[in-house]
C-alpha positions as CSV (number, residue, x, y, z in Angstrom):
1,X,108.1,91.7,105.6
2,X,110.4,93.8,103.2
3,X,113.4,92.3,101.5
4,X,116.3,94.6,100.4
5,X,118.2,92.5,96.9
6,X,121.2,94.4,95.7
7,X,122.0,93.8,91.9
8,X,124.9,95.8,90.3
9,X,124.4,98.6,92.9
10,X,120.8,98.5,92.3
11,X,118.9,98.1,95.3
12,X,114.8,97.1,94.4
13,X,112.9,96.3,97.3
14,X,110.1,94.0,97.2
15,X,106.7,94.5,99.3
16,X,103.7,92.9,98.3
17,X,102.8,94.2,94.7
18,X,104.4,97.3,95.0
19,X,108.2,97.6,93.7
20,X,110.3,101.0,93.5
21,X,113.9,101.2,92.3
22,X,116.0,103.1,94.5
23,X,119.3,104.7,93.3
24,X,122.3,106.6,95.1
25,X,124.1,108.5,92.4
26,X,125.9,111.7,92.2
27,X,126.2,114.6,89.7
28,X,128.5,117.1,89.4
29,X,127.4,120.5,87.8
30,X,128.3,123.9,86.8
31,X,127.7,126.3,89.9
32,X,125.0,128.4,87.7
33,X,122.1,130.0,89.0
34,X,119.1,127.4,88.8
35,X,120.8,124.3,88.3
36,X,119.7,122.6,91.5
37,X,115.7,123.6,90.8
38,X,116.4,122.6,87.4
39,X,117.6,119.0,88.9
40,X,115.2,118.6,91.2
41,X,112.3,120.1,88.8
42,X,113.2,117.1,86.0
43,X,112.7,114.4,89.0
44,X,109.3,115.8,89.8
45,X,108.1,116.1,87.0
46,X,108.8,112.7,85.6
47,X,107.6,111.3,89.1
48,X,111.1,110.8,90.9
49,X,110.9,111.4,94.7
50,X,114.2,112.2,96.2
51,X,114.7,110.9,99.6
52,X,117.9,112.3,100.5
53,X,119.6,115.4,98.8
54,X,122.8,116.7,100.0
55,X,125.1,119.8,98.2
56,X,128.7,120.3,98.6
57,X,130.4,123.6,96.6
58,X,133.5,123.5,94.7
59,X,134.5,127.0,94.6
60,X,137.9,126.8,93.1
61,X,135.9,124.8,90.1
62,X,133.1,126.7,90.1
63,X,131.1,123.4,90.7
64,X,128.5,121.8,93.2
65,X,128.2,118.2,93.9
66,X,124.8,117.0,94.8
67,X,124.6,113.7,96.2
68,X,120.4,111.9,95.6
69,X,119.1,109.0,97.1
70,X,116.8,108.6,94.9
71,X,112.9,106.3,94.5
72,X,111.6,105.6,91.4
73,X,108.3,104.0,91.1
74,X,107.6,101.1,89.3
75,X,106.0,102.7,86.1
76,X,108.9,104.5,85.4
77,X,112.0,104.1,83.4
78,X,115.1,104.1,85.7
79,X,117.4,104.4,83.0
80,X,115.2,106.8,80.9
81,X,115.3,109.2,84.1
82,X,118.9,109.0,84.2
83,X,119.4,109.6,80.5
84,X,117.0,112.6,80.9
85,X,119.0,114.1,84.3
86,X,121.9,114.0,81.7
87,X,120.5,115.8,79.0
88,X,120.3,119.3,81.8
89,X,122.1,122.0,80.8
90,X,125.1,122.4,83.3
91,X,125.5,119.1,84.6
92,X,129.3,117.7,84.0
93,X,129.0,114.5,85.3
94,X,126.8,112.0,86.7
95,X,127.5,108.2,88.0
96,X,125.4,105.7,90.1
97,X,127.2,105.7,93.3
98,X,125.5,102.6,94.8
């Protein structure tokens, strides 16, 4: 049985011992070369697995807006990973879109 809580757009879900925190947010960044491996290279290596990924381009902006489902395991710091995707060079903006 798997049980889905919701807490301050948070969704954890609870099966057996194992817990992973799942996140829907979306960032907005610079239309440079690299920036989406770079993204997606910072959730690998700090053990992120991004279950959904999806790209829209803002050419009069010169911006793209990725939108990540998101599962972090249990032995990581959510909020560490967020403060860390925030730190990339070329990202403008990024909020939990829960």
């Amino acid at each position: 049985m798997v049980t889905l809580v919701t807490f301050h757009s948070w969704e954890k879900r609870f099966a057996g011992s194992r817990r992973n925190a799942r996140r829907f947010i979306r960032i907005v960044a610079e239309n440079e070369p690299g920036i989406i491996t770079n993204i997606t290279a910072y959730l690998t290596e700090n053990g992120v697995k991004v279950r959904t990924l999806n790209v829209k381009n803002n050419s009069r902006k010169n911006e793209v807006v990725l939108e990540l489902y998101l599962k972090i395991s249990k032995d990581r710091d959510d909020i560490d990973i967020i403060r860390g995707l925030q730190s990339i060079e070329g990202i403008i903006t990024l909020e939990n879109v829960g």
